[in-house]
C-alpha positions as CSV (number, residue, x, y, z in Angstrom):
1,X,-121.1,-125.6,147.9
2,X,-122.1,-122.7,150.8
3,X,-123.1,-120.8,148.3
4,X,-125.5,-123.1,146.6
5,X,-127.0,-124.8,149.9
6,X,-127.8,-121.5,151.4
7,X,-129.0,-120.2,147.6
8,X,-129.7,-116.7,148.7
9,X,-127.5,-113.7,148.1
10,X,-126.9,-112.4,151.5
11,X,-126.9,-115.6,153.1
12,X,-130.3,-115.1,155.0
13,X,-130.7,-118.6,155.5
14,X,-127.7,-119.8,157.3
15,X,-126.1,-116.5,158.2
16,X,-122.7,-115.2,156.8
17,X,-121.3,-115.3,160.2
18,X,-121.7,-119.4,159.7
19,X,-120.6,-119.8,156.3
20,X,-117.9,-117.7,156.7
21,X,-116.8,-120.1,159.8
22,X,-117.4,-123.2,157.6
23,X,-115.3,-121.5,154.6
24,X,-112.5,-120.7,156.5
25,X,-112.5,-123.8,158.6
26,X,-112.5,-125.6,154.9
27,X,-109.6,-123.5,153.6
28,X,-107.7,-124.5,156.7
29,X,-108.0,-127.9,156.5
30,X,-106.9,-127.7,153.1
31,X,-103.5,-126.4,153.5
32,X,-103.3,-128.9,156.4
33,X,-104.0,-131.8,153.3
34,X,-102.0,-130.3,151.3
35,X,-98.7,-129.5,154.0
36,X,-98.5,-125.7,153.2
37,X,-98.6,-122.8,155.1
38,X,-102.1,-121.4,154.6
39,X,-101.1,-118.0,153.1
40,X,-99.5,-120.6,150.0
41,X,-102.9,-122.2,150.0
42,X,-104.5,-119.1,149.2
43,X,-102.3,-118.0,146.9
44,X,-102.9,-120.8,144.4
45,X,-106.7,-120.8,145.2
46,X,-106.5,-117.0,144.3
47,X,-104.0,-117.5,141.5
48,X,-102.1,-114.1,142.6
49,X,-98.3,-113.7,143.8
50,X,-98.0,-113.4,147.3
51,X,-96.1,-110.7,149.2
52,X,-96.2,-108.6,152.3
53,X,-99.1,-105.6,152.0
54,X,-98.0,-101.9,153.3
55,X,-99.5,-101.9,157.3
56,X,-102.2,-99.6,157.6
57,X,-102.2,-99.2,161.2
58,X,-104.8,-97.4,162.8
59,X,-103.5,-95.9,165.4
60,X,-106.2,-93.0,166.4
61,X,-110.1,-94.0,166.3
62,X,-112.8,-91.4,166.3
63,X,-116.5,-91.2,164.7
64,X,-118.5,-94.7,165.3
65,X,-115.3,-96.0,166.9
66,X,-115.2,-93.9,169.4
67,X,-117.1,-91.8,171.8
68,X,-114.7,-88.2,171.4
69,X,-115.1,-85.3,169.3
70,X,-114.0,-86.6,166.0
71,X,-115.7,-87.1,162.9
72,X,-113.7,-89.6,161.1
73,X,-113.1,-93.2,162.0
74,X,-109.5,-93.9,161.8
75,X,-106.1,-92.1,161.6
76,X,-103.7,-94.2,159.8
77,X,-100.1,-94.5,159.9
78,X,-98.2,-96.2,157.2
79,X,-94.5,-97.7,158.4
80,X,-92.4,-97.6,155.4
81,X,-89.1,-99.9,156.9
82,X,-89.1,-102.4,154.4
83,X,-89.9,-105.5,155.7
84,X,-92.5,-106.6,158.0
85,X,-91.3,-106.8,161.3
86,X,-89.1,-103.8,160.7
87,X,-92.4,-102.1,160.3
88,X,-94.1,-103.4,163.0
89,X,-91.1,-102.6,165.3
90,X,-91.8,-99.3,164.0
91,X,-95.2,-99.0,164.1
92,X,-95.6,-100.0,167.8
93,X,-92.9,-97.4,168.7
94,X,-94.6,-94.6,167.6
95,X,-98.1,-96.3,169.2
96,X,-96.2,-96.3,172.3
97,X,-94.7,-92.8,172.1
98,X,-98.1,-91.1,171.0
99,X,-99.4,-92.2,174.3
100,X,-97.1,-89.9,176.2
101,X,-97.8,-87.1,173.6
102,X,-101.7,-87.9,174.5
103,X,-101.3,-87.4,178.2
104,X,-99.0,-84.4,177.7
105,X,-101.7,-82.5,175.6
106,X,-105.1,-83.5,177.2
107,X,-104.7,-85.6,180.1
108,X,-105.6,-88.3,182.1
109,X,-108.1,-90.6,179.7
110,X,-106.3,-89.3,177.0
111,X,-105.4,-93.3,175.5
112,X,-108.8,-95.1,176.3
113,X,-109.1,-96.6,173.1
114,X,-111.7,-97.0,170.6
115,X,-113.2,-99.9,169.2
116,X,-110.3,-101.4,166.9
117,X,-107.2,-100.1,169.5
118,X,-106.4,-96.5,168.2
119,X,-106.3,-93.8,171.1
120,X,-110.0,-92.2,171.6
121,X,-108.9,-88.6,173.0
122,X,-111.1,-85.8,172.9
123,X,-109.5,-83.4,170.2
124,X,-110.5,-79.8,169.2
125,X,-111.1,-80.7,165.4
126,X,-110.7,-83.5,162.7
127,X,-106.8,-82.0,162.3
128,X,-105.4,-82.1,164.9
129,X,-104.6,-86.3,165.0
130,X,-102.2,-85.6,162.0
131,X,-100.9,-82.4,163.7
132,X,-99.7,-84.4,167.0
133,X,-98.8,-87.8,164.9
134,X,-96.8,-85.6,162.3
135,X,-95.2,-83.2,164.7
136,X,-93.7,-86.8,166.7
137,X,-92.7,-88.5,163.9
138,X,-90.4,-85.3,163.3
139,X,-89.5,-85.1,166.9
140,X,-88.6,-89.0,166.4
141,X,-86.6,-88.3,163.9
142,X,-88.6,-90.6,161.4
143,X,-90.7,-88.5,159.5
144,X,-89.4,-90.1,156.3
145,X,-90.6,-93.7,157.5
146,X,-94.6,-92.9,157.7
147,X,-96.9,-91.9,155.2
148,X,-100.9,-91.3,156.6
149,X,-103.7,-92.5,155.6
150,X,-107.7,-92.2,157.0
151,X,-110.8,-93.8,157.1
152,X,-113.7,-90.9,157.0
153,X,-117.0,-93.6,157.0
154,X,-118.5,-90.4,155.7
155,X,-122.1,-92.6,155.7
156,X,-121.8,-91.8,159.2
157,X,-120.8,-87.9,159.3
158,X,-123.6,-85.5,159.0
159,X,-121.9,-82.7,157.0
160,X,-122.4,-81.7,153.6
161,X,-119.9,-83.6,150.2
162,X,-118.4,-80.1,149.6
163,X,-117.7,-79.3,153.5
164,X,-116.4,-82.9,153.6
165,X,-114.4,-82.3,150.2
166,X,-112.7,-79.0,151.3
167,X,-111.3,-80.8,154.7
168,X,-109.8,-83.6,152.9
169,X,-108.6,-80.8,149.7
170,X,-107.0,-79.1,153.1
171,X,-105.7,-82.7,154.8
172,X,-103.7,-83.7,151.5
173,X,-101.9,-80.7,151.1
174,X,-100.6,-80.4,154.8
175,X,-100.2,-84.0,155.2
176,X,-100.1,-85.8,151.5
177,X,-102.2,-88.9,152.3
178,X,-101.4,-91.6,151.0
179,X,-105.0,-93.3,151.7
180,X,-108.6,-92.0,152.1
181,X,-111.5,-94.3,152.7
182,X,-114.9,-93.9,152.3
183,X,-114.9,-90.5,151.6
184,X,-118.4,-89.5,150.9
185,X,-121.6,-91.3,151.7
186,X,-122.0,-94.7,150.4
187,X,-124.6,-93.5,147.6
188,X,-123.0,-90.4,146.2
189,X,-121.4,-91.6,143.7
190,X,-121.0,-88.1,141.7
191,X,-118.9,-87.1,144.9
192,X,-116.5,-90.2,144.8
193,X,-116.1,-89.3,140.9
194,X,-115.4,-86.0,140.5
195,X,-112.8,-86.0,144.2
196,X,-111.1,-89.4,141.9
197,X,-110.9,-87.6,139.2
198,X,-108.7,-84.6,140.5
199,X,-106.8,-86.9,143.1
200,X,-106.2,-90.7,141.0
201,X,-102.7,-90.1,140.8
202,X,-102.0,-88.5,144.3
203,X,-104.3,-90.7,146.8
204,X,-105.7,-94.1,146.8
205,X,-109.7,-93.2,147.1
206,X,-110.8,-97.4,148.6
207,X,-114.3,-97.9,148.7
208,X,-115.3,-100.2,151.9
209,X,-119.4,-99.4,152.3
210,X,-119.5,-98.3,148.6
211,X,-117.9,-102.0,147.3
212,X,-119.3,-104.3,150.5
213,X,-116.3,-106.8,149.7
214,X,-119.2,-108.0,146.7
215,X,-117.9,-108.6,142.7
216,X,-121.1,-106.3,141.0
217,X,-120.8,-103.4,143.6
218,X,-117.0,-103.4,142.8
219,X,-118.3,-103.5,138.9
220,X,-120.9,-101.0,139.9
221,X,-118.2,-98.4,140.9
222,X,-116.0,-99.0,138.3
223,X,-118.4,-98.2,135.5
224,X,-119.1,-94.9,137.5
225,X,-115.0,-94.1,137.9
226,X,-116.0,-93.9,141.8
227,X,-112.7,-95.3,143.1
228,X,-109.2,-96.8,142.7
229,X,-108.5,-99.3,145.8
230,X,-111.0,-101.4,147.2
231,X,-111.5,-102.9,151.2
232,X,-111.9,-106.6,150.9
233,X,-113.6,-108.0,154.3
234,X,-114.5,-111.8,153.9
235,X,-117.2,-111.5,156.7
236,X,-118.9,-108.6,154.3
237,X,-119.5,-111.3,151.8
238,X,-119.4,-114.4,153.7
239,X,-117.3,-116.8,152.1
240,X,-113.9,-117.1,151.6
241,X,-114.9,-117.8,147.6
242,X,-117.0,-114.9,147.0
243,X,-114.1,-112.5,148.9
244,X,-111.6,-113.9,146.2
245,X,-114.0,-113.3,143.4
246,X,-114.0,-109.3,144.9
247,X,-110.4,-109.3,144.8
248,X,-110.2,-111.2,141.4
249,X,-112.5,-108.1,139.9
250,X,-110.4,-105.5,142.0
251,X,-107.4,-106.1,140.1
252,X,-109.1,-106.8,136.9
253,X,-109.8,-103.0,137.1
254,X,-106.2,-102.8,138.1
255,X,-107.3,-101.3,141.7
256,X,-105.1,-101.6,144.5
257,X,-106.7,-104.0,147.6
258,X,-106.8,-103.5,151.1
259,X,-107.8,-106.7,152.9
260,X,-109.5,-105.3,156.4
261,X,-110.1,-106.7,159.8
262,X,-113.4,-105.8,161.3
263,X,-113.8,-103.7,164.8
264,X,-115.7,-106.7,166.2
265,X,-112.9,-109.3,166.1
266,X,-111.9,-112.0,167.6
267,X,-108.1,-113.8,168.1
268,X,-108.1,-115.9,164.8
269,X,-104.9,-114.4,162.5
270,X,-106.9,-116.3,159.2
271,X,-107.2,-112.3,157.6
272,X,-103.3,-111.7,157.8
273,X,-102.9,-115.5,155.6
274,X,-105.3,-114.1,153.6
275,X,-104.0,-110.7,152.7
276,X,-100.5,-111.8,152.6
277,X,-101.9,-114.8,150.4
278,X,-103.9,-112.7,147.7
279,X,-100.3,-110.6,147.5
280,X,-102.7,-107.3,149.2
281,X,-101.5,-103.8,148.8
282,X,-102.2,-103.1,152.5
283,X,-103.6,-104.4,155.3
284,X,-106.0,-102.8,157.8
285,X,-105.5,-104.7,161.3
286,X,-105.8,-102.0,163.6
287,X,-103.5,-100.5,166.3
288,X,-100.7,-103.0,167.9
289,X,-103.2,-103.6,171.4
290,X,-105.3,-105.9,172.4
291,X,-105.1,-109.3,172.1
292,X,-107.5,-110.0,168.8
293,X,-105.2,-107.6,166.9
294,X,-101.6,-108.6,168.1
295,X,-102.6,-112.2,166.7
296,X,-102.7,-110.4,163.4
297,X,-99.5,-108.6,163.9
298,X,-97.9,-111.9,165.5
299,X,-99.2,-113.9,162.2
300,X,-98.0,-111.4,160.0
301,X,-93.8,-111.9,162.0
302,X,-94.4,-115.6,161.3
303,X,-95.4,-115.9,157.5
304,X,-92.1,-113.8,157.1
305,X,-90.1,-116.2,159.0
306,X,-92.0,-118.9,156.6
307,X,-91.0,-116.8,153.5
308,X,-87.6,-116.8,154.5
């Protein structure tokens, strides 16, 4: 119904910001009607299995996040405990713990954060995130429990596709990443293809401004063999509807899907119902701080309880 009585294909007459309010609000009082929990809502609007994503936790924040020396956006860590509190457990330990390995190395203002939680410290290259995280986790003792993942938001990065290519060729064979995001400007396709088509097995390569959470784009990238995973961000599309129709497509083309928070958020937990909901290979929520991304964590601890 949003869709029709605003009739235009970005929403330019009431705004996505409104619809997606209005959709969300709608898919709320849905499950209320119906006595579920709203994750189980989603699930049989979506018509997919539920289940708990991986946690892609960002835990480091550099490029438009962040006013250091980075060029990427976000350095990911990936708890591997097996369930979702165990991960989160985990997750905020080594959060906690890389603050002391911050100060140690640079300093005081060493874990100002960035825009979505992650630590902004001034590094001396794109590296040297994994090289601290990596060099704790094995200190920890856990080193087995993580894999890493990172948002580049190459749009943003002024550096050539092979300059960019050779430092992720050089980042997945020190630190075999799991995840890479937005690798190359949102318009090179050719780039996107040819890194997929030496790295589909080893890497997910998720498309986030190449896709915009939208059905035809997704189409668009799979005709071109751009990708394998997608980001799926309601408020890109604006309506809960239009989001499942992105996911729907996704894993027609047997993608995997990462549901994503936005930097600019706000307390509401309705992304973590909806990621666990459409049964999400991961979830981007940001680093365990702040208020607006603990709900999502805190959300996450309760639909596991519900599960139970």
């Amino acid at each position: 119904m949003l869709i029709e009585l605003d009739g235009t294909p970005n929403k330019s007459v009431f705004g996505a910001n409104s619809t997606l309010a209005v959709s969300i609000a709608a898919a709320r009082a849905a499950a209320k009607i119906k006595n579920v929990p709203l994750w189980r809502y989603i699930e049989g609007i979506s018509k997919r299995t539920s289940k708990a994503p991986d946690l892609y936790m960002n835990v480091i924040n550099g490029g438009l996040h962040a006013g250091n020396s980075l060029d990427f956006q976000e350095y990911i860590i990936i708890p591997k405990a097996g369930t979702i509190t165990k991960n989160i457990e985990l997750g905020v330990r080594v959060y906690s713990e890389l603050a002391k390995e911050l100060l140690n190395n640079f300093g005081k203002g060493a874990t100002l954060v960035g825009d979505e939680g992650g630590y902004a410290s001034n590094f001396e290259n794109n590296s040297q995130p994994f090289e601290i995280i990596s060099a704790l986790l094995n200190r920890l003792g856990i080193s087995d429990k993580f894999s890493f993942g990172l948002d580049a938001a190459a749009s943003n990065i002024k550096k050539t596709a092979d300059d960019l290519r050779q430092e992720y060729e050089s980042l997945l064979a020190k630190y075999n990443l799991e995840y890479l995001e937005d690798p190359f400007d949102e318009n090179d396709f050719d780039s996107f293809a040819r890194f997929l088509a030496d790295h589909d097995s080893k890497c997910l390569i998720a498309g986030d401004d190449l896709t915009v959470t939208n059905a035809q784009k997704i189409s668009d990238a799979y005709g071109k063999k751009a990708v394998n995973a997608v980001i799926i961000k309601p408020n890109q599309i604006g309506t809960i509807t239009e989001a499942l129709y992105a996911v729907a497509k996704a894993q027609e083309f047997d993608w995997k899907v990462v549901v994503s928070h936005r930097s600019g958020e706000t307390n509401d937990d309705f992304i973590a119902d909806f990621a666990y909901g459409v049964g999400a290979d991961g979830f981007k929520l940001g680093a365990p701080a702040r208020g607006e991304r603990v709900a999502k964590y805190n959300r996450l601890i309760a639909i596991e309880k519900e599960t139970d």
